[in-house]
Residue frames relative to the residue before (quaternion, step in Angstrom):
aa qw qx qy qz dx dy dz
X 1.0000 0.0000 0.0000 0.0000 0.00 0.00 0.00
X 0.3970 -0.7618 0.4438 0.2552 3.65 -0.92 1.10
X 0.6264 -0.4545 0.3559 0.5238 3.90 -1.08 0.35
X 0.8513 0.1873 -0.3461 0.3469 3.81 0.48 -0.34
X 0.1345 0.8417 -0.4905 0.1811 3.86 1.53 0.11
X 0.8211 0.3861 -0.1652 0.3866 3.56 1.04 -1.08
X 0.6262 -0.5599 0.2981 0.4533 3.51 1.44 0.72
X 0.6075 0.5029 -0.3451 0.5089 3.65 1.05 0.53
X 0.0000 0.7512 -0.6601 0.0023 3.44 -1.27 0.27
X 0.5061 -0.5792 0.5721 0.2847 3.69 -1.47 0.45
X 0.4180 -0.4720 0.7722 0.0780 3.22 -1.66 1.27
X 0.7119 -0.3602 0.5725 0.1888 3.41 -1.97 -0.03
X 0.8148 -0.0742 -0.1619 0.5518 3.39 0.00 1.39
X 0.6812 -0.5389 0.2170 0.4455 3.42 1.20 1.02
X 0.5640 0.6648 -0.4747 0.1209 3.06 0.14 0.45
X 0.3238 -0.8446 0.3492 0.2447 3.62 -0.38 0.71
X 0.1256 -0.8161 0.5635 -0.0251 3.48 -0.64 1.37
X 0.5856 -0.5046 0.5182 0.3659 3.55 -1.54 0.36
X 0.6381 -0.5944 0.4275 0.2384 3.69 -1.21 0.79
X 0.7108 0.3196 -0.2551 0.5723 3.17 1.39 -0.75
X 0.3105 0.7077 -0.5692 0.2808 3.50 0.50 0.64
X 0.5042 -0.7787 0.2598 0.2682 3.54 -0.82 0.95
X 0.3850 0.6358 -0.3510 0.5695 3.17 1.97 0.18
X 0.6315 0.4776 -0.3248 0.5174 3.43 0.52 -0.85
X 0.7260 0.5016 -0.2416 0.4038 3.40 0.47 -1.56
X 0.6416 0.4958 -0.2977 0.5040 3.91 1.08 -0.65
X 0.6212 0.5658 -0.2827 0.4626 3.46 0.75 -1.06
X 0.8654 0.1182 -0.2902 0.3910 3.30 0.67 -0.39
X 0.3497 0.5583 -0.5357 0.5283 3.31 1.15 0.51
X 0.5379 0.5351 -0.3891 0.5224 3.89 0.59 -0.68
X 0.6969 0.5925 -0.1532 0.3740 3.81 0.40 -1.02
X 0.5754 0.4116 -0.1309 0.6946 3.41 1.35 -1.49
X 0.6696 0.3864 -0.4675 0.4287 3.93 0.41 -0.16
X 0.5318 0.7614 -0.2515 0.2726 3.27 0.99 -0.81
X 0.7262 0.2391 -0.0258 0.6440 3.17 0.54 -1.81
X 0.3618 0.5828 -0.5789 0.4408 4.20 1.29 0.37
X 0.6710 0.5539 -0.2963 0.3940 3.48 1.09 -1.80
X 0.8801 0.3246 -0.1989 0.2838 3.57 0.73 -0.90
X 0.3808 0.5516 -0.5178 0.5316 2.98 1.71 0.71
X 0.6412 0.4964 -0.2758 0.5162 4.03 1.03 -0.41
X 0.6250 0.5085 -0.3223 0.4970 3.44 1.22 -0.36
X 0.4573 0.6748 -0.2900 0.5014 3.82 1.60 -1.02
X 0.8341 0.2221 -0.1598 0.4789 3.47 0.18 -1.28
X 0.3452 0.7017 -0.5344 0.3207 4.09 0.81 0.28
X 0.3794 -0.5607 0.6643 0.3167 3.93 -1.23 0.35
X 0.7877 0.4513 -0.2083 0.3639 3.15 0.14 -2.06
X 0.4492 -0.6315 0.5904 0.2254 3.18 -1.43 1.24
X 0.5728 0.5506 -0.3423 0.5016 3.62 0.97 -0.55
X 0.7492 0.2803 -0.4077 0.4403 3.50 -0.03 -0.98
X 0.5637 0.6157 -0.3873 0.3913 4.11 1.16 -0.87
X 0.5502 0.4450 -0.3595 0.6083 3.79 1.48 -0.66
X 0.6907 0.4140 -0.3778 0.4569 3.87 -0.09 -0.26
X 0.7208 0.3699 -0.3165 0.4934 3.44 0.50 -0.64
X 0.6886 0.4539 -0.3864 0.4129 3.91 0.88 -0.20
X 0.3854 0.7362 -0.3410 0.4395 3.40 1.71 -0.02
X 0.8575 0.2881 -0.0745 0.4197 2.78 0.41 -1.67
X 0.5286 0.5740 -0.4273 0.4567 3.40 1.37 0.41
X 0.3488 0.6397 -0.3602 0.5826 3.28 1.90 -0.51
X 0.7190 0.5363 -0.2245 0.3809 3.37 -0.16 -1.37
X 0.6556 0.5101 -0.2141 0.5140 3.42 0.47 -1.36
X 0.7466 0.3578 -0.3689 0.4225 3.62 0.61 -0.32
X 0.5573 0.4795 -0.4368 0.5183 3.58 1.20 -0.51
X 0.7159 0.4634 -0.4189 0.3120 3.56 0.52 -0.46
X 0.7470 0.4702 -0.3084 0.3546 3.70 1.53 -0.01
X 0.3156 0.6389 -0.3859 0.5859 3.09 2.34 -0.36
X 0.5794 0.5982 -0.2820 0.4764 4.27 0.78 -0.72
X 0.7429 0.3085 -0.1672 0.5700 3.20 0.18 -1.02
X 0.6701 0.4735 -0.3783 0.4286 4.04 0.56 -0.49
X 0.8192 -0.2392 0.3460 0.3898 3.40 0.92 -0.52
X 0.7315 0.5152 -0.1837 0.4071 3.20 0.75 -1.35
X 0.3588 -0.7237 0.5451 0.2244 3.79 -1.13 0.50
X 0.2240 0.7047 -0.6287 0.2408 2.73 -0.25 1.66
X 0.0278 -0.9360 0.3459 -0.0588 3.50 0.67 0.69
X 0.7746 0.3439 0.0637 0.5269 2.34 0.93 -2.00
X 0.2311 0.6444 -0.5304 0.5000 3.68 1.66 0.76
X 0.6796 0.6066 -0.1660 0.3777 3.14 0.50 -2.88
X 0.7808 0.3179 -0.3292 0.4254 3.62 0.38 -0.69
X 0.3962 0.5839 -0.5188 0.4826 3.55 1.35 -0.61
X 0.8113 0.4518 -0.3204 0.1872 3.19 -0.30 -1.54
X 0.6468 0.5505 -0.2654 0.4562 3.30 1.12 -1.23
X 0.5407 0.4745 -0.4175 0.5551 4.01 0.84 -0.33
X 0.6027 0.5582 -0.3955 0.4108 3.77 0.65 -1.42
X 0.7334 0.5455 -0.1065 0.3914 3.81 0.57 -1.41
X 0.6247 0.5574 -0.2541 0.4841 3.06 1.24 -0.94
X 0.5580 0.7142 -0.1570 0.3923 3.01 1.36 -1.06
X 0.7598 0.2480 -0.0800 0.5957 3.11 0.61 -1.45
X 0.3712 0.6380 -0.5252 0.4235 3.38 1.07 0.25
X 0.8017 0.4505 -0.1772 0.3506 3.41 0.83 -1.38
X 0.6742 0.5607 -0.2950 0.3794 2.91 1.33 -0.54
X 0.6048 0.4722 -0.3477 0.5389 3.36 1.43 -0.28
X 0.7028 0.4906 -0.4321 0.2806 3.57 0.22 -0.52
X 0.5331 0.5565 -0.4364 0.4645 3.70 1.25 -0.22
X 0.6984 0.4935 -0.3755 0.3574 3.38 1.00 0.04
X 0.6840 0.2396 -0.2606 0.6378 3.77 1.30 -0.23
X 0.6446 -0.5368 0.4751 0.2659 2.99 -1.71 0.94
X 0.6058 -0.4072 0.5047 0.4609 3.63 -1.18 0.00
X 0.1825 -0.6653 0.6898 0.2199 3.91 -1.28 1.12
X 0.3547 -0.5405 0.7591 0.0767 2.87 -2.27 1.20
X 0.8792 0.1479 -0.1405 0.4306 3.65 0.10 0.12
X 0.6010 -0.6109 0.3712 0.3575 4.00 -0.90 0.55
X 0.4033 -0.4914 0.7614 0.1274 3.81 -1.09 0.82
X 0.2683 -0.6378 0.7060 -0.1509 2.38 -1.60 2.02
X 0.1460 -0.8561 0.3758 0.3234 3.49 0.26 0.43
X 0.2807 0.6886 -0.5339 0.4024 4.10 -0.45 0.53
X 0.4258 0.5654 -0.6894 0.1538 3.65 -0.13 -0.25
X 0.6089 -0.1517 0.2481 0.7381 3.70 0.76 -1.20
X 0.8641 -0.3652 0.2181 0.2692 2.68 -2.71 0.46
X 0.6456 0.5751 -0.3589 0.3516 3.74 1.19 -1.22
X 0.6927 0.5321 -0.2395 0.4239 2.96 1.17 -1.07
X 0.5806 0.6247 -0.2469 0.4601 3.32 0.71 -1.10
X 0.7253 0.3745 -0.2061 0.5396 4.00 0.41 -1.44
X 0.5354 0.4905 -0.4302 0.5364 4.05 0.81 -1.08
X 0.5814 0.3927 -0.4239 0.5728 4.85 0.17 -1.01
X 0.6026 0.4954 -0.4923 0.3861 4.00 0.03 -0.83
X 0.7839 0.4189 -0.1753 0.4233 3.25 0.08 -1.44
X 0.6681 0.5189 -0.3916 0.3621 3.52 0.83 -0.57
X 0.6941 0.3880 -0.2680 0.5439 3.71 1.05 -1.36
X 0.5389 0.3071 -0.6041 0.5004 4.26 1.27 0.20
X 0.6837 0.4281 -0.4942 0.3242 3.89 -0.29 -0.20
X 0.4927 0.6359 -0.3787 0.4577 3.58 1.53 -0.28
X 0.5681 0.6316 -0.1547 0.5044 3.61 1.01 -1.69
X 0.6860 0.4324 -0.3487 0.4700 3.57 0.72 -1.15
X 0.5338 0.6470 -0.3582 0.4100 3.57 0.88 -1.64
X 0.8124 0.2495 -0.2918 0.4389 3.52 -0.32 -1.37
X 0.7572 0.3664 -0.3906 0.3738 4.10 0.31 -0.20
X 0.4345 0.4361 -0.4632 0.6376 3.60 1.53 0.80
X 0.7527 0.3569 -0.3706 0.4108 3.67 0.35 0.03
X 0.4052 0.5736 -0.4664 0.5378 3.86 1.50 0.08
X 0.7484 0.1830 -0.2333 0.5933 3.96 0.28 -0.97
X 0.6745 -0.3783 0.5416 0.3294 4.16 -0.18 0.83
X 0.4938 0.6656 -0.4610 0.3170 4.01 0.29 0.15
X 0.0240 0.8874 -0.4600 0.0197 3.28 1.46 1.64
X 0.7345 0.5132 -0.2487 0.3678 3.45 0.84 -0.71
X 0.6189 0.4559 -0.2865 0.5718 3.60 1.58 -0.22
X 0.5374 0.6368 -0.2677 0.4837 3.51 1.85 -0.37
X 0.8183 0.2287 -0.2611 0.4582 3.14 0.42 -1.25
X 0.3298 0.6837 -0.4671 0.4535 4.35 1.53 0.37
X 0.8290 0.3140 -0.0955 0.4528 3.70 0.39 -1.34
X 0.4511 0.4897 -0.4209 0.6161 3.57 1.82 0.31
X 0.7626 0.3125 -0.3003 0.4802 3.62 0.26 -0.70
X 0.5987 0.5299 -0.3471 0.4902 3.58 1.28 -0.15
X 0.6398 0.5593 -0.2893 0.4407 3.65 1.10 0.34
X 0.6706 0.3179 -0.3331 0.5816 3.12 1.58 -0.89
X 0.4449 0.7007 -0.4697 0.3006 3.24 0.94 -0.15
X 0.7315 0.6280 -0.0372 0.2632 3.14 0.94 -1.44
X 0.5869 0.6622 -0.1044 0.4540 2.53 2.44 -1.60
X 0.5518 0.6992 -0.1318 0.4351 3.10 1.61 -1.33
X 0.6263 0.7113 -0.0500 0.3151 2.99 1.20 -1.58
X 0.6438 0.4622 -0.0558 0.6073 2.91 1.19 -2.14
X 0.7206 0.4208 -0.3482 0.4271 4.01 0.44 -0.86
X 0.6284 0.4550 -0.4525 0.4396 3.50 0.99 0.53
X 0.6682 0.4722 -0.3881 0.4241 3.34 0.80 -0.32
């Protein structure tokens, strides 16, 4: 029988928690964004945008080592400034929208809206447990994303 077979799993410094804990339950929704990002990171040209998107898979792990326990804050805040960043840098590139985005134009576009409303999904179940600092990462990791998706 494996260490989690019995509906339990380890937290950050051992601690043992139910599966359906909501830490548990983010973390891997956090996880499924991830490897969302790196199926979106697969199909990228730019070596730049493929370096931004392997960051923030970087990121994405301080932000669950965070939420397990671990002190990795001061990653979480890196990251969020990092994002912000590229937040800015993309928005000088699209004009102010006047109307809602259907996602579908094509696949890039289409998988880049996936990932945004799962990094959205993550946000609100890091705000149920107070998980302001993994909250307000995967909020700025959405518009980030949004931005993202209107280039492609």
């Amino acid at each position: 029988m494996g260490s989690g077979d019995d509906g339990f799993t380890d937290l950050f410094g051992g601690k043992r928690v139910k599966k359906t804990d909501r830490r548990v339950e983010t973390n891997a929704l956090i996880d499924e964004l991830s490897s969302l990002l790196g199926v979106i990171k697969a199909g990228l040209r730019a070596q730049k945008d493929k370096r931004e998107m392997t960051g923030i898979q970087f990121s994405l792990l301080a932000v669950s080592a965070l939420i397990a326990g671990a002190n990795t804050s001061g990653r979480v805040k890196d990251a969020t400034a990092a994002v912000e960043g590229l937040i800015s840098a993309r928005s000088k590139l699209h004009p102010p929208l006047r109307n809602f985005i259907i996602p579908g134009k094509n696949k890039s576009e289409a998988l880049i809206h996936l990932a945004r409303s799962r990094a959205r999904l993550c946000e609100l179940l890091a705000w149920r447990f107070k998980a302001e600092l993994p909250a307000v990462y995967l909020n700025r990791l959405s518009d980030y994303l949004f931005l993202l998706s209107a280039g492609k």
